[in-house]
TORBA-515294 format. One record per residue (C-alpha): residue number from 1; residue in three letters; x, y, z. Coordinates in steps of 0.2 Angstrom, whole numbers, plus 2048, in hexadecimal, padded with zeros to 3 digits. Layout:
BEGIN
<NUM,ALA,<X,Y,Z>> ...
//
This chain:
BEGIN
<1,UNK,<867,801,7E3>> <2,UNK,<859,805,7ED>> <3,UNK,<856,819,7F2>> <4,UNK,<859,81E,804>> <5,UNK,<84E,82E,803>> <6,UNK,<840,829,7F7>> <7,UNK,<83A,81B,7EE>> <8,UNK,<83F,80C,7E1>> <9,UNK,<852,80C,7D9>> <10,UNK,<85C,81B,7D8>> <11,UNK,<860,815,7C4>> <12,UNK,<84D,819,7C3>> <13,UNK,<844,82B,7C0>> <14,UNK,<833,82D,7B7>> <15,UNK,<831,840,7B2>> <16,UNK,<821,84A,7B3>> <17,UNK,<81C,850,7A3>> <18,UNK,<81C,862,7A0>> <19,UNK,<809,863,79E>> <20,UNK,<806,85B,7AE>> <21,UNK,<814,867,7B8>> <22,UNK,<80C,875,7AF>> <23,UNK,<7FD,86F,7B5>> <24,UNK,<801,86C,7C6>> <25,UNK,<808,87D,7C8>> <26,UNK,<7F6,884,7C3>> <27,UNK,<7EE,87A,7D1>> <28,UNK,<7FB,87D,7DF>> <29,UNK,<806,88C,7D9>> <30,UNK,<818,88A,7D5>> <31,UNK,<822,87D,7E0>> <32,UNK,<833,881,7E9>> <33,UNK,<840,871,7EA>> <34,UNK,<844,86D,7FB>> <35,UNK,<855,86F,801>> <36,UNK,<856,85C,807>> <37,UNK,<864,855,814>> <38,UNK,<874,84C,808>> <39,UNK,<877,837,80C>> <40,UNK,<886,83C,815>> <41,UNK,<87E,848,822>> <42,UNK,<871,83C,825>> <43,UNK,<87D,831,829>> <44,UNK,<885,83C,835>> <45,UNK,<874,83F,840>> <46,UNK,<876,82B,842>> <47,UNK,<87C,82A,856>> <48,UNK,<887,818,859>> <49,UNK,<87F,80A,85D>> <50,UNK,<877,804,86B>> <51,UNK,<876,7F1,86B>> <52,UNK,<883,7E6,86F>> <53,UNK,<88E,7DD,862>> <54,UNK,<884,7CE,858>> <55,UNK,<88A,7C3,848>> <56,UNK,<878,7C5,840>> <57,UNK,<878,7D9,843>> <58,UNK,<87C,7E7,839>> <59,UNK,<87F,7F8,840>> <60,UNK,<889,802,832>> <61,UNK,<882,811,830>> <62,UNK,<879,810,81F>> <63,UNK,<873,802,822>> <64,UNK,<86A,809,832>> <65,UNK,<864,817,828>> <66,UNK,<85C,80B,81A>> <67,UNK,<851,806,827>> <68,UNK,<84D,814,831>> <69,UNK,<83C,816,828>> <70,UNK,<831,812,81C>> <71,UNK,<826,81B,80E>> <72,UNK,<81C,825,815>> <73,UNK,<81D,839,815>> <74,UNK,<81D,83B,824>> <75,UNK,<82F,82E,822>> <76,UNK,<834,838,811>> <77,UNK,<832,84A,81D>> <78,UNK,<83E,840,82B>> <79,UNK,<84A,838,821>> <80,UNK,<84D,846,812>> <81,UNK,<84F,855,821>> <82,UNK,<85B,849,82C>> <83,UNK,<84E,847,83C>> <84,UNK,<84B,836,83B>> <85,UNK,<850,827,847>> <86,UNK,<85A,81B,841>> <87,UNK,<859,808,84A>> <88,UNK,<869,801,854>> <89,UNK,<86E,7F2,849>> <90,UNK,<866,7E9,83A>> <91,UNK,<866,7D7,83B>> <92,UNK,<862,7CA,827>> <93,UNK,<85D,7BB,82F>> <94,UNK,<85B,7AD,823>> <95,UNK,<853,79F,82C>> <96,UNK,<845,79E,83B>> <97,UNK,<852,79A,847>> <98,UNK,<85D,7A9,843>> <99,UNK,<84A,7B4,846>> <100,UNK,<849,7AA,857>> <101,UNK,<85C,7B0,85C>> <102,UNK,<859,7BF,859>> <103,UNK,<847,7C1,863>> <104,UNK,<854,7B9,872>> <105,UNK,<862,7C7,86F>> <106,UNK,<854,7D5,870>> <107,UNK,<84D,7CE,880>> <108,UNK,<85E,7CD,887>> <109,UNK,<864,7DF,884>> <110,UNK,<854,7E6,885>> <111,UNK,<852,7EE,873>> <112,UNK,<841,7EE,869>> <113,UNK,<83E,7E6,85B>> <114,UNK,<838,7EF,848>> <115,UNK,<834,7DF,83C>> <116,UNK,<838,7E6,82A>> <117,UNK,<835,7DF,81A>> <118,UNK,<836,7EC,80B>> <119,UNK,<835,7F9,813>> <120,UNK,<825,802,809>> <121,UNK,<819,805,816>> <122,UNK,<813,815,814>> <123,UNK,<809,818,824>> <124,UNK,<819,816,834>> <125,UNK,<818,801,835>> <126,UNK,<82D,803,833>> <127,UNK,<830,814,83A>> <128,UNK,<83B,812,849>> <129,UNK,<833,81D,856>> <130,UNK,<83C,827,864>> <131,UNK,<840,81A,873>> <132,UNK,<84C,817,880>> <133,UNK,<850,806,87B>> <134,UNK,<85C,800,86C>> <135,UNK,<84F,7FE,85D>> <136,UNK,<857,7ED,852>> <137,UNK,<84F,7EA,83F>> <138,UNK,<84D,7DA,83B>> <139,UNK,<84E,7DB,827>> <140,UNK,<846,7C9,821>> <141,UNK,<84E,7CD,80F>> <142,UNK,<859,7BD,80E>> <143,UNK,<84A,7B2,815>> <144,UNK,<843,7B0,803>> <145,UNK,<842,79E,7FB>> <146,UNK,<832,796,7F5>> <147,UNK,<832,787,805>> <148,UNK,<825,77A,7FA>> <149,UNK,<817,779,7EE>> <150,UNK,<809,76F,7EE>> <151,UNK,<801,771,7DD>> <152,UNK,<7F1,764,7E1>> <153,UNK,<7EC,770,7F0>> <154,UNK,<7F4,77F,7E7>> <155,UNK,<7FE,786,7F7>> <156,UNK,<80E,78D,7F7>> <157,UNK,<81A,78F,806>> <158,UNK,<825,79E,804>> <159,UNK,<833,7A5,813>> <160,UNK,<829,7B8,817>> <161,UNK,<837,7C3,811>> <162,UNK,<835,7BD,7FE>> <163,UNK,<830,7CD,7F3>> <164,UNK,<81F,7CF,7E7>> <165,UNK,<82D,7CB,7D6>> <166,UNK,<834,7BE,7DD>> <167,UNK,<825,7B6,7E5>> <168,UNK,<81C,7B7,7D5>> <169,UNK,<829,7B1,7CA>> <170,UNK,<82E,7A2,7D3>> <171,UNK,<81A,79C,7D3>> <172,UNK,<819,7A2,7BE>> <173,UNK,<828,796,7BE>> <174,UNK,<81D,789,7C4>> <175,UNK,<80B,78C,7BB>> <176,UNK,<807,796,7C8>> <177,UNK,<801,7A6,7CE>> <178,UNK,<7FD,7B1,7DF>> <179,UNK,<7F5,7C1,7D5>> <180,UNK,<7FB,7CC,7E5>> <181,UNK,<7FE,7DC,7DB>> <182,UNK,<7FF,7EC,7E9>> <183,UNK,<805,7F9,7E6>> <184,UNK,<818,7F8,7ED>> <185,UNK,<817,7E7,7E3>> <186,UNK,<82A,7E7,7DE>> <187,UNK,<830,7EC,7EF>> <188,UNK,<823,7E7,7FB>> <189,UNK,<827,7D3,805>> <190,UNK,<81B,7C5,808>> <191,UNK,<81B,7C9,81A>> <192,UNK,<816,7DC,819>> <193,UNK,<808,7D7,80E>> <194,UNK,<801,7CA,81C>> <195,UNK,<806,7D6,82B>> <196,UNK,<7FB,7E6,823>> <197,UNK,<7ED,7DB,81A>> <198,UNK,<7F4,7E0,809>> <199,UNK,<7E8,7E3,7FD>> <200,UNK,<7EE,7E0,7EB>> <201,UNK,<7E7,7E9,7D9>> <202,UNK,<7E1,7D8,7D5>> <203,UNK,<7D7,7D5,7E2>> <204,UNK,<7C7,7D4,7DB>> <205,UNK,<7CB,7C5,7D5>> <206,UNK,<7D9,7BC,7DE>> <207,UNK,<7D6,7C3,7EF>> <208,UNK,<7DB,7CD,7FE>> <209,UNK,<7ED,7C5,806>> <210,UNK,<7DE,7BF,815>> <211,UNK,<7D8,7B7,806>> <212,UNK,<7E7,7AF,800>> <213,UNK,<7F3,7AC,811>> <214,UNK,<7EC,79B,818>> <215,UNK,<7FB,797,825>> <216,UNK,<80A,79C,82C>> <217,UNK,<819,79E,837>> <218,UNK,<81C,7AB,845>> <219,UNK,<82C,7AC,84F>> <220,UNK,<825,7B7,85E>> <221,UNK,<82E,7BB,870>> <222,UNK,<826,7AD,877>> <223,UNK,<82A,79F,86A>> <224,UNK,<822,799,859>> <225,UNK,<80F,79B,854>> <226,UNK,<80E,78F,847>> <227,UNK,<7FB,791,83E>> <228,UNK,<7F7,780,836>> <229,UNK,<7F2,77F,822>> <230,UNK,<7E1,77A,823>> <231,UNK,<7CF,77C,819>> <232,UNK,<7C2,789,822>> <233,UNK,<7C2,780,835>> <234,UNK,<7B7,784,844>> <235,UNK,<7C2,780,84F>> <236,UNK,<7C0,791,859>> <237,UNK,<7C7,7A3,853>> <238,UNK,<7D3,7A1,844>> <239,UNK,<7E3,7A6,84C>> <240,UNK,<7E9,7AD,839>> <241,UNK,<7DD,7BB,83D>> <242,UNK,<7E8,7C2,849>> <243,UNK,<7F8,7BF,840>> <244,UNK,<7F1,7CB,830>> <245,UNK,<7F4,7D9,832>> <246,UNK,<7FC,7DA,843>> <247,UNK,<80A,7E5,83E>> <248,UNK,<818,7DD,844>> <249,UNK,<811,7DD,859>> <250,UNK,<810,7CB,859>> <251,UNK,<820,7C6,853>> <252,UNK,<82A,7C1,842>> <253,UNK,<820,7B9,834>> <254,UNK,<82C,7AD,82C>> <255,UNK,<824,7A1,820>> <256,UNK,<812,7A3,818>> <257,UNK,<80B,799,80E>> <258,UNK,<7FC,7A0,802>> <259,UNK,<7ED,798,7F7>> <260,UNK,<7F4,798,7E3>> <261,UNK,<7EC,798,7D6>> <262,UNK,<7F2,792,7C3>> <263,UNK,<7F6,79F,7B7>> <264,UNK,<7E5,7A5,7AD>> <265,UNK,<7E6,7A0,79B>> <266,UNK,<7E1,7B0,797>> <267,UNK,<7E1,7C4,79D>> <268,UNK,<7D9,7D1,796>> <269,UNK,<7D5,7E5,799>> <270,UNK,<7C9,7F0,794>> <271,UNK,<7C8,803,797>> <272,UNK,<7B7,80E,799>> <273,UNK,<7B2,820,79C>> <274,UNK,<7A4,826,7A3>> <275,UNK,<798,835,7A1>> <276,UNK,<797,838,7B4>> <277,UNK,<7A1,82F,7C2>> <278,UNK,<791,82B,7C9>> <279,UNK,<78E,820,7B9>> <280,UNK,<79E,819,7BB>> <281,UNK,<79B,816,7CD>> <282,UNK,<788,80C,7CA>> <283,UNK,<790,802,7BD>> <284,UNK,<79F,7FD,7C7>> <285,UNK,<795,7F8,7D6>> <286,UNK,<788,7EF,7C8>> <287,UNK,<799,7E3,7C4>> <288,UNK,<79E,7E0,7D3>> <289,UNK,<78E,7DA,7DB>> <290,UNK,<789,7D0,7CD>> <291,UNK,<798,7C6,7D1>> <292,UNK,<7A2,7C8,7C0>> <293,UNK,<7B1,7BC,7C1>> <294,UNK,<7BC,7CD,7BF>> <295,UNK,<7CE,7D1,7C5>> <296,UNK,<7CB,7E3,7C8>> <297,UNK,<7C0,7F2,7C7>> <298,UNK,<7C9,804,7C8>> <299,UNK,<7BD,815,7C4>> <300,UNK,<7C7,824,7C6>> <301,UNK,<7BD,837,7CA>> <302,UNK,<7BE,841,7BD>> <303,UNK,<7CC,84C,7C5>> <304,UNK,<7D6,83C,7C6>> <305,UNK,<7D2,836,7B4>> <306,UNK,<7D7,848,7AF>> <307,UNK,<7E8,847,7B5>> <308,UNK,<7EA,833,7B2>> <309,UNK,<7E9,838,79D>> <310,UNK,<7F6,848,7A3>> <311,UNK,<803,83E,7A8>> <312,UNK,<803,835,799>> <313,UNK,<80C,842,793>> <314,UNK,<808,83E,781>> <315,UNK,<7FE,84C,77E>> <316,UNK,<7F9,848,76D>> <317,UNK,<7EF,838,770>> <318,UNK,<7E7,841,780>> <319,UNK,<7DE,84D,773>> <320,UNK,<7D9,841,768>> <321,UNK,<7D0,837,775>> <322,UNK,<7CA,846,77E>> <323,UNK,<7C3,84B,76D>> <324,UNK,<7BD,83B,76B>> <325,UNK,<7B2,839,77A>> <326,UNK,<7AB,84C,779>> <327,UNK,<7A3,846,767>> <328,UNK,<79B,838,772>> <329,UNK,<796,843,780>> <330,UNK,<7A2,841,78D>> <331,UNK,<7AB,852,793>> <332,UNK,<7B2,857,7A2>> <333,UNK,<7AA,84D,7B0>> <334,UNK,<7AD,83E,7A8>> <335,UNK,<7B6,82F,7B0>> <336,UNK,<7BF,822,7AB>> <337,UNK,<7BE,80D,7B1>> <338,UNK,<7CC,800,7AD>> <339,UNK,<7C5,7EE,7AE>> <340,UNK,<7CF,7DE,7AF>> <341,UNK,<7CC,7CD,7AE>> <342,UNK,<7D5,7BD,7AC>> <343,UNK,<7D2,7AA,7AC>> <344,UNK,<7CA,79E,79F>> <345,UNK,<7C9,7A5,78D>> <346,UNK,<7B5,7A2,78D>> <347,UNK,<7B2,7A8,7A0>> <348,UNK,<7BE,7B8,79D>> <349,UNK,<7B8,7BD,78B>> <350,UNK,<7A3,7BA,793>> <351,UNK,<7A9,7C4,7A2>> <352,UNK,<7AE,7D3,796>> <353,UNK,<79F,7D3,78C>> <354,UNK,<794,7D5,79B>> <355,UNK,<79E,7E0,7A1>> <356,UNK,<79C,7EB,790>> <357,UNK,<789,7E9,793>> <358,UNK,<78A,7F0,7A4>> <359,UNK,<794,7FD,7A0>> <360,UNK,<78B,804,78E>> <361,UNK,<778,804,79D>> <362,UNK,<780,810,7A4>> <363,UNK,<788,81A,797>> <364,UNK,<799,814,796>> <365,UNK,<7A5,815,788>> <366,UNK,<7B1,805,784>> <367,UNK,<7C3,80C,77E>> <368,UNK,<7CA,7FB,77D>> <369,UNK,<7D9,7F7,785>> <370,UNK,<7E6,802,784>> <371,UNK,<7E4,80C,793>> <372,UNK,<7E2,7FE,79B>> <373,UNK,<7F1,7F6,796>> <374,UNK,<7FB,804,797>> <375,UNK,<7F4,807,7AA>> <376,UNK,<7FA,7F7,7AD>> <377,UNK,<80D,7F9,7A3>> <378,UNK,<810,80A,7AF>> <379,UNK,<807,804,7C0>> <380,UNK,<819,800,7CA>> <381,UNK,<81E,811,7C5>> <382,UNK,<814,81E,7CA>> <383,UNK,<819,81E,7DC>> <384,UNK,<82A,825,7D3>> <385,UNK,<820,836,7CF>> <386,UNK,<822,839,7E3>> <387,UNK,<835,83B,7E0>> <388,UNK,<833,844,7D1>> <389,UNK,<825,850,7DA>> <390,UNK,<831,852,7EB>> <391,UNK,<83E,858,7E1>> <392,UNK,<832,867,7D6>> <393,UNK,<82B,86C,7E8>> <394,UNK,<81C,862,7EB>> <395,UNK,<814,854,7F6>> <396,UNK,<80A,845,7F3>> <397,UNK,<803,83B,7FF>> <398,UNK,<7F3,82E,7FA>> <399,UNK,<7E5,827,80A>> <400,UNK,<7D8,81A,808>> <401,UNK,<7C9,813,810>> <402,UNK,<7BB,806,80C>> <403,UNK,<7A8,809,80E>> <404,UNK,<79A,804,808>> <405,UNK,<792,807,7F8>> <406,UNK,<783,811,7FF>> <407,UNK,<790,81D,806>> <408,UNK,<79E,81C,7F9>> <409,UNK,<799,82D,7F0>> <410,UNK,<799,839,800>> <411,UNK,<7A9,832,806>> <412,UNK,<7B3,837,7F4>> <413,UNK,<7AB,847,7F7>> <414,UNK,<7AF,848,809>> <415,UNK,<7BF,844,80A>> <416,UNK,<7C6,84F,7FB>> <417,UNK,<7BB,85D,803>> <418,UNK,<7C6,85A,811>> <419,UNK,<7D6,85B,80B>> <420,UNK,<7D2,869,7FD>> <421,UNK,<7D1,876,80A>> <422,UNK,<7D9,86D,818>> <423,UNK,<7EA,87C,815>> <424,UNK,<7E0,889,80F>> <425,UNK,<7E3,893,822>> <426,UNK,<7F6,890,81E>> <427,UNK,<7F2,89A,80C>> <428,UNK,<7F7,888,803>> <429,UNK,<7EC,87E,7F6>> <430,UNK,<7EB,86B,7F6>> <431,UNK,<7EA,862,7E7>> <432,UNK,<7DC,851,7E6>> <433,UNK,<7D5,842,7DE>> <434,UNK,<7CF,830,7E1>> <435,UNK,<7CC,820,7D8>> <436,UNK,<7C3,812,7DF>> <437,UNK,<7CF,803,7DE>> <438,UNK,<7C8,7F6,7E5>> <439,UNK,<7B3,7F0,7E8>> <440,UNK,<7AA,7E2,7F2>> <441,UNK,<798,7DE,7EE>> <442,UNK,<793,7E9,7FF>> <443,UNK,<7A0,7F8,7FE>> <444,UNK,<7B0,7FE,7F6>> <445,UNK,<7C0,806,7F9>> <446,UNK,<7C4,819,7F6>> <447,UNK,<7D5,81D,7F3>> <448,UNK,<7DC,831,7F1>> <449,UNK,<7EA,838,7EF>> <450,UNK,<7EE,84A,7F4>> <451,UNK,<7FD,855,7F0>> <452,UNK,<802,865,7F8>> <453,UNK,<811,872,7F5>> <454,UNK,<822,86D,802>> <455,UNK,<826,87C,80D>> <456,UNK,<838,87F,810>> <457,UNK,<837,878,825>> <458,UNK,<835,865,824>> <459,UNK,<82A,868,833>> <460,UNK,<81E,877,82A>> <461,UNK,<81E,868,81E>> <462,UNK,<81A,85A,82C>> <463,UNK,<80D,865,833>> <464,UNK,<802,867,821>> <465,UNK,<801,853,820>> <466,UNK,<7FB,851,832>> <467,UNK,<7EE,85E,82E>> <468,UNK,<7E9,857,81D>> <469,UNK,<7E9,845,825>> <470,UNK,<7E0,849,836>> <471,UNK,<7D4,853,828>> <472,UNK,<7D0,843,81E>> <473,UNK,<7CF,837,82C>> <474,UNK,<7C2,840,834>> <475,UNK,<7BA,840,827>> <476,UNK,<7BA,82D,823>> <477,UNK,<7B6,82C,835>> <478,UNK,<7A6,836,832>> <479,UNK,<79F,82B,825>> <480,UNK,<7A3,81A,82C>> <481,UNK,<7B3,815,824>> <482,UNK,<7BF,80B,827>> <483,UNK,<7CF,813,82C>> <484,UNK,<7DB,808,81F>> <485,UNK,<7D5,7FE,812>> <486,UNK,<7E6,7F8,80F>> <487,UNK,<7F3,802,814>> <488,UNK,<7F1,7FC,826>> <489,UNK,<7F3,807,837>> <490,UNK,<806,808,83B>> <491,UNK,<809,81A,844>> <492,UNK,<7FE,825,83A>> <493,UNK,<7EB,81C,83A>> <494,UNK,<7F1,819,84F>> <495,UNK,<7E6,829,854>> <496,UNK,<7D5,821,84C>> <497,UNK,<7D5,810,84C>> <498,UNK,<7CC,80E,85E>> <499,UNK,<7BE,818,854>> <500,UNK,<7BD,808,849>> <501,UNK,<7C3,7FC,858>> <502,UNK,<7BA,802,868>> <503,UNK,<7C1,802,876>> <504,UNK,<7C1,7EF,87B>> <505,UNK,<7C4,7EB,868>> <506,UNK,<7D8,7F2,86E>> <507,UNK,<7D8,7EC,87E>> <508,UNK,<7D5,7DA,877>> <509,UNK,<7E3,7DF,86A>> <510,UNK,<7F0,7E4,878>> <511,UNK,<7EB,7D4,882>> <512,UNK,<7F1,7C9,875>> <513,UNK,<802,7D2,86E>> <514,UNK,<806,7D3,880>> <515,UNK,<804,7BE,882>> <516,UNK,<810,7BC,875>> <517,UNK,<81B,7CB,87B>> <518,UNK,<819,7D1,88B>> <519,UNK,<828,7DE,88B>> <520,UNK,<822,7E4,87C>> <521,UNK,<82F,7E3,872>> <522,UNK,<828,7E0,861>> <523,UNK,<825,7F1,856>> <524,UNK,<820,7F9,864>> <525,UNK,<816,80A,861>> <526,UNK,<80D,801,852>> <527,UNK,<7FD,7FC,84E>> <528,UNK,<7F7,800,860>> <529,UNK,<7FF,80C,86E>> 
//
């Protein structure tokens, strides 16, 4: 069973080992455990419903509170100290016509509508904001079946709600694959990943979901948008561009269906450390822009690469290889790349040796694949550290951006300049490091995490993030960056996104959400006021 406080299934907890506690404490000082609100007084802080009765809606009160937010901090602060809201009702639609009965019954009593799929946004896109009208959840996790394959076009239809296991399965089944890994992978829904313009670990190589979502369904207030399946067309503005990554403003999303690819007949990893992570970073860009056919590219600083081998916890092997590469000359700013290919045998094993080429020109060491590997074995379960973390005393929070390669350097520096001294008025250390997780041949993606100490006030606690976000996001702003790379805008990128925008560029936004909902009922206070 899912957590109602935290994240993943409460059966599940990964420790942090003593090393990297120990360590942690050195950096940010000893952490107090918060004194969190129980299940059962949150449920008490749960006012009765608003809506009218409706056979499709739920309004029990855990069930309302399983959908009051999402992952977020700012949500975890809400939710854990008992001062969130909680929606009216929640309603498990399972076909298009249920979504439009639905959109029918909001309009009639007047309650605004939060679209939810698994509920792992981590920047507001399913908080439920303070409002005078009922808030109803529309939860699309029964709306989940593979609707057709075509293997001669490799396209395949699936209902929105359908998860990243079940999607992927179900096309593994079938000699298929969509090689859409994010992050929330075992959690996160089709229809998430298309309304925030997902961004999966494979990217590289299978693409972005704008990549890989070529038509669709949308049940919105004012009837169906149905985008036709076609090749590139000229046929005016693509219409899917407006659907990605609209948050929910438009409508529903209830069937997709995505470009396909056939399972490669091979996969293969390879880890490298570098002297300097400015090494790393001129051989990662020299990859990418010779067009390598590779699935992924991921350089960590060398703060992150220190507490990546920490967390192992196997402390033994760490000083072996930390042995290892000091005899090769790599010491403390070294930095650590995990490659990834897959696809023909031949075009997979010539892609690795260039990429051993490129590497050793710029003083990389290859340590095979373990790390790789391993990376790969324990990537769904490191955002189970956060419970483990919010229960010894500490916060972690992560931000991203894109820029471009010219500028990618000042912007690690920047934004962990900002955040490493964004508390120290308050007396309070922040701890910081970045990885670049994702490149294009013009720019990448820089993505940081940041941990602090939890006060014991949930709102001294609300007041650190907003000044370590505010801090970052100037910054990003200062250097041209874009505001999300993949996390999307929700509430918490809303202040800066008219930086990225303009003025007009949200005007023309409002326009349309309000031609396809003019009483704005849809997720309102997302995306854009």
């Amino acid at each position: 069973m899912r957590r109602w406080n935290g994240w993943g299934e409460r059966s599940v907890t990964v420790p942090l080992p003593s090393s990297a506690l120990q360590f942690l404490e050195e950096q940010l000082g000893p952490g107090t455990p918060p004194r969190d609100c129980t299940l059962e007084e949150a449920l008490a802080v749960i006012p009765p419903s608003r809506l009218p009765p409706h056979p499709l809606i739920r309004t029990d009160p855990e069930i309302r509170l399983h959908h009051a937010a999402g992952q977020g901090l700012p949500d975890w602060i809400a939710v854990r100290s008992g001062r969130f809201q909680a929606p009216d009702g929640v309603a498990f639609p399972e076909t298009n016509e249920e979504v439009r009965a639905l959109l029918a019954y909001a309009e009639m009593v007047g309650a605004r509508v939060v679209p939810y799929g698994g509920g792992t946004s981590v920047v507001g896109h399913v908080r439920v904001l303070p409002d005078p009208r009922p808030a109803l959840a529309i939860d699309l996790q029964r709306m989940n079946r593979l609707l057709g394959l075509d293997p001669v076009s490799a396209l395949a239809t699936f209902q929105a709600g359908i998860r990243g296991p079940d999607l992927e399965a179900t096309l593994r089944a079938h000699g298929f694959t969509l090689g859409h890994y994010p992050q929330s992978f075992e959690y996160s829904t089709l229809g998430g990943w298309v309304m925030t313009r997902s961004v999966g670990q494979f990217a590289l190589g299978y693409g972005r979901i704008e990549d890989l979502f070529v038509g669709g369904r949308v049940e919105t207030p004012k009837g169906p948008l149905l985008l036709p399946i076609c090749p590139p067309s000229a046929a005016g503005p693509d219409l899917r561009h407006l659907v990605l990554g609209s948050e929910g403003r438009m409508g529903v999303l209830t069937e997709a269906t995505l470009r396909v690819r056939p399972l490669p007949e091979v996969e293969a990893f390879q880890t490298f450390f570098f002297p300097e992570f400015a090494e790393g970073l001129a051989a990662m860009r020299e990859m990418v822009q010779a067009g390598l056919p590779l699935a992924m590219l991921r350089l960590s600083t060398p703060e992150e690469t220190r507490i990546t081998l920490r967390l192992t916890g196997r402390e033994r092997l760490v000083r072996l290889l930390e042995g290892w590469l000091r005899l090769r000359g790599l010491g403390g700013t070294r930095c650590m790349l995990l490659v990834a290919t897959a696809g023909a045998r031949r075009v997979v094993h010539a892609a690795m040796a260039e990429v051993h080429h490129m590497a050793a020109r710029h003083g990389g060491r290859s340590l095979g694949s373990r790390f790789a590997r391993e990376w790969l074995r324990q990537r769904f379960r490191s955002p189970y550290l956060r419970n483990t973390l919010w229960e010894l005393g500490y916060a972690v929070d992560t931000l991203e951006t894109a820029v471009i390669w010219a500028r990618v350097p000042r912007m690690v520096a920047a934004i962990e300049e900002a955040l490493r001294h964004g508390l120290a008025d308050m007396g309070e250390r922040v701890y910081v490091f970045s990885h670049i997780s994702h490149v294009y041949p013009h720019g990448a993606n820089v993505y940081t995490t940041f941990m602090f100490r939890l006060a014991s006030d949930p709102e001294e606690n609300l007041e650190r993030w907003r000044r370590l976000k505010q801090a970052a996001s100037e910054a990003i702003l200062r250097l041209k960056g874009t505001i999300s790379h993949q996390h999307g805008v929700g509430v918490d990128h809303q202040p800066y996104l008219e930086a990225e925008k303009g003025a007009l560029g949200l005007a023309i936004l409002r326009a349309v959400f309000r031609t396809v909902d003019p009483h704005g009922r849809m997720n309102p206070g997302k995306l854009v006021a």
